[in-house]
C-alpha positions as CSV (number, residue, x, y, z in Angstrom):
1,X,144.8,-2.3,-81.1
2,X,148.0,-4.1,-80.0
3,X,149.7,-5.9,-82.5
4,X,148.8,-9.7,-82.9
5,X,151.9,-10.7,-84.1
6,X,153.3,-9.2,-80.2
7,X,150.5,-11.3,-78.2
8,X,152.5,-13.3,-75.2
9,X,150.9,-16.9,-76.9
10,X,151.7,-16.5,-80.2
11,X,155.6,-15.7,-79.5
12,X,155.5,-19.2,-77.0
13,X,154.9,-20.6,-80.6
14,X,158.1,-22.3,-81.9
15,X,160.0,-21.0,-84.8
16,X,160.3,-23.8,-87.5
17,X,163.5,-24.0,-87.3
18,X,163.2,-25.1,-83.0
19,X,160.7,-27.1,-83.8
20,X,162.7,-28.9,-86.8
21,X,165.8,-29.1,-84.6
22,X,163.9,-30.7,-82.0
23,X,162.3,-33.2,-84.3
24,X,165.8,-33.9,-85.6
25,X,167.0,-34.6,-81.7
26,X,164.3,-37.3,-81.6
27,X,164.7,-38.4,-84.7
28,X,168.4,-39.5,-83.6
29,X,167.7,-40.6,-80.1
30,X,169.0,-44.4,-79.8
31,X,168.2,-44.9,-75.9
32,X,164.4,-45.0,-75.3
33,X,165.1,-45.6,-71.6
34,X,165.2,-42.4,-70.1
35,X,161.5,-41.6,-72.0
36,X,158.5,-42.9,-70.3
37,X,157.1,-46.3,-71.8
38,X,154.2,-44.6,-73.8
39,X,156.1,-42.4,-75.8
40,X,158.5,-44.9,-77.2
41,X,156.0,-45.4,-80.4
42,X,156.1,-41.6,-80.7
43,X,159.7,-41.4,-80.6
44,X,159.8,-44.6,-83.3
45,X,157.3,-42.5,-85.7
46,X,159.8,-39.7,-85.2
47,X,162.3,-41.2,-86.5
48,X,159.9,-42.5,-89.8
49,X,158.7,-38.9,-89.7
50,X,162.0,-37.0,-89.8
51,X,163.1,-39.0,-92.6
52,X,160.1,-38.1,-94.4
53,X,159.9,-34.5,-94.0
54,X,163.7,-34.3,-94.8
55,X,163.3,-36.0,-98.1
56,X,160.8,-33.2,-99.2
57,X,163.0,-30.1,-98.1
58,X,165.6,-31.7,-100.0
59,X,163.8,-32.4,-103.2
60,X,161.1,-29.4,-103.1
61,X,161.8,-26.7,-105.7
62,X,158.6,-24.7,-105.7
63,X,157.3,-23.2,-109.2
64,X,157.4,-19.7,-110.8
65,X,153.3,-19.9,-110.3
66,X,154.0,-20.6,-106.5
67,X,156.6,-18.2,-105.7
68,X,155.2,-15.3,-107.9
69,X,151.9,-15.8,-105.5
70,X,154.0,-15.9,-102.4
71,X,155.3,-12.5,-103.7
72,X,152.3,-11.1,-104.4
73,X,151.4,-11.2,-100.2
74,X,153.0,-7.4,-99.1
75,X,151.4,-7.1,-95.8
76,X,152.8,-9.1,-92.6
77,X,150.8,-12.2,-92.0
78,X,151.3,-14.8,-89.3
79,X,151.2,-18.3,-90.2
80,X,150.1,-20.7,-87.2
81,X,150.7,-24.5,-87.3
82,X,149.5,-27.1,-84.8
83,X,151.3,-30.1,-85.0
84,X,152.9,-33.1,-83.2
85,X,156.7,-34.4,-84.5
86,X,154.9,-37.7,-84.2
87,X,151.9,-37.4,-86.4
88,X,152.5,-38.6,-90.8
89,X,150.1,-36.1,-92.0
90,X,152.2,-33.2,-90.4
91,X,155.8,-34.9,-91.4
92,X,154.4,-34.9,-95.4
93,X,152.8,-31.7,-95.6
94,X,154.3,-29.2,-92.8
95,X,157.7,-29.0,-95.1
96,X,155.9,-27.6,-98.0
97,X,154.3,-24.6,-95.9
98,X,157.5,-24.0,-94.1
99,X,159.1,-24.1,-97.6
100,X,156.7,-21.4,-98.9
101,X,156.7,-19.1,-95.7
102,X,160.5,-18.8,-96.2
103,X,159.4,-17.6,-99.7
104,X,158.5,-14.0,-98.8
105,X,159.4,-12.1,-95.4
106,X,156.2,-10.9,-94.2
107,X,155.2,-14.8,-93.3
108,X,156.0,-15.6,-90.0
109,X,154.9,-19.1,-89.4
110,X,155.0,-20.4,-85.9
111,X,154.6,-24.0,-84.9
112,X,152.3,-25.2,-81.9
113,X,152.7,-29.1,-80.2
114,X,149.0,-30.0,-79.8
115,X,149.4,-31.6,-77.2
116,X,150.6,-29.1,-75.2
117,X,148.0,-26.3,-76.1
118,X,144.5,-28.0,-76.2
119,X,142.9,-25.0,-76.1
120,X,144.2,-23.9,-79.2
121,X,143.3,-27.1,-81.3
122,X,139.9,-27.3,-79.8
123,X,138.7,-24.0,-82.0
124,X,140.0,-25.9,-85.2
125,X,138.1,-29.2,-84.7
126,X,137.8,-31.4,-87.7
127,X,134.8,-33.6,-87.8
128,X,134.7,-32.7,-84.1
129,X,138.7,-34.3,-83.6
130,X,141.7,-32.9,-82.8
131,X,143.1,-33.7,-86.4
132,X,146.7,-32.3,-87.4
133,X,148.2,-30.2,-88.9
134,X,145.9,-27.6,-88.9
135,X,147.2,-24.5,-90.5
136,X,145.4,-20.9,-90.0
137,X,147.0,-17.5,-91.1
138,X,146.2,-14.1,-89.2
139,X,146.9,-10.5,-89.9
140,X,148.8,-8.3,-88.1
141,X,145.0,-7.3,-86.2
142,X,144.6,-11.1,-85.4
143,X,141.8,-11.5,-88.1
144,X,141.5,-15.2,-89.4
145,X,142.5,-15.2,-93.5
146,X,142.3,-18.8,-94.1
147,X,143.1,-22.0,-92.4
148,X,144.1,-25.5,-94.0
149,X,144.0,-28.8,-92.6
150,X,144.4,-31.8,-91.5
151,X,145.0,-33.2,-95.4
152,X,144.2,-32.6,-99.2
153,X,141.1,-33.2,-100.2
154,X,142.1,-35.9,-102.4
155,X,143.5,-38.0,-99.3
156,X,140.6,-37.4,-97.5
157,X,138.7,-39.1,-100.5
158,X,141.0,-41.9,-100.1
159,X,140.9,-42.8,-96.6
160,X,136.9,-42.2,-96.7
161,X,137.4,-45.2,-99.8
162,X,139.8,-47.0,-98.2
163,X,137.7,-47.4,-95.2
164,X,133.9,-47.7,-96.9
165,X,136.2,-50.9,-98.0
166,X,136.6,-52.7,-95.1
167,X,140.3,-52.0,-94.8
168,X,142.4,-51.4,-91.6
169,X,144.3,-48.6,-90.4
170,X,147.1,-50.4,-91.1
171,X,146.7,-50.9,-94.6
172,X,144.8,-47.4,-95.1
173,X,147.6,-45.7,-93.7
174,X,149.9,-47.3,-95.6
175,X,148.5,-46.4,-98.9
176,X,147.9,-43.1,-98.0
177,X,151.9,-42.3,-97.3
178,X,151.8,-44.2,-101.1
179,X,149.6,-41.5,-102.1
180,X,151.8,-38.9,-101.1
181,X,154.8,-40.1,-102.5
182,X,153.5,-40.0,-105.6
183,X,151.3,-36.9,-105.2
184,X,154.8,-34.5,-104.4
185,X,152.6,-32.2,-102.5
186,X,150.7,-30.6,-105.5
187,X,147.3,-31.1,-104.1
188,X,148.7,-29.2,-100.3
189,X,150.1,-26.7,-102.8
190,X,146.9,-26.1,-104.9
191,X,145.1,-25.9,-102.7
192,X,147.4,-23.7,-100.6
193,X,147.0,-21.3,-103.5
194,X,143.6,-21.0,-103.9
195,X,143.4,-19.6,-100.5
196,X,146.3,-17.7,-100.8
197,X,144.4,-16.2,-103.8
198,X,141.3,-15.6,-102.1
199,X,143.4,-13.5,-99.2
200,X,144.8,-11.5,-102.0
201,X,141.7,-10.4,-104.2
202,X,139.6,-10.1,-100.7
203,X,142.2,-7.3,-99.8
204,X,142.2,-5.4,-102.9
205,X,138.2,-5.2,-103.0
């Protein structure tokens, strides 16, 4: 069987570091003009979003636990991202995985706009939405190990709260990003390693 990782599609997937760069050219653009009217909010959250996700590469310092995990994964394993530069959930929780994959070698991640590959996001549905991130890992053969997304569980619980009570997207929104300030991506990275863990035994039984 042909290598996965050598499939046309996933190699049209954008390294972390393209994709980063290009959220980083947005992030800076001043002159909305020469973008079409509907992506100017886009182009604002951006901006909110690059600051965001820089914050956490800046402050990150994964644990011993995490990176003696990371470690522990010896065969190559493809880590696939859909995501959009504008989206909050992504810009708080795709830093942590891209921190991780640089962790050991035989991650590659790979980053894929949603909107530009609906075919993709339409096998990970959420609830029946196209919710991002989504995160799912392959093996060199193409076989699914886990996927993750769109958030923790525990934010999940809080928008489900948040809403039961009446409140608006505004306000639920805003405590959510609250919630992940304080939160340091612990939950993302627990539950990150309970897959991870799963993977791991899985292959030695």
């Amino acid at each position: 069987m042909q290598n996965f990782f050598l499939d046309s599609r996933i190699n049209k997937g954008l390294t972390y570091e393209d994709y980063f760069s290009g959220f980083k050219a947005k992030a800076e653009t001043e002159d909305f003009s020469t973008f079409p009217i509907e992506e100017h909010d886009h182009l604002k959250m951006a901006k909110l979003n690059f600051q965001r996700s820089s914050r956490i590469h800046r402050t990150f310092s994964p644990s011993v636990e995490i990176k003696e995990l990371i470690s522990e994964i010896t065969e190559p394993q493809i880590w696939i991202v859909i995501s959009e530069d504008w989206c909050g959930d992504s810009a708080q929780n795709i830093p942590y995985i891209a921190e991780l994959a640089k962790l050991n070698p035989s991650i590659e991640l790979k980053i894929f706009p949603r909107d530009a590959n609906p075919d993709i996001i339409d096998m990970y549905l959420t609830n029946g939405t196209r919710s991002i991130p989504k995160l799912v890992a392959f093996d060199t053969d193409g076989n699914e190990l886990f996927q993750w997304g769109p958030r923790p569980n525990q934010s999940v619980e809080l928008i489900a709260k948040l809403k039961a009570e009446g409140k608006t997207k505004e306000e639920f929104l805003e405590q959510l990003h609250l919630w992940y300030g304080r939160n340091r991506g612990s939950e993302l990275l627990k539950e990150l390693s309970e897959l991870i863990k799963n993977v791991l035994v899985n292959a030695r039984s």
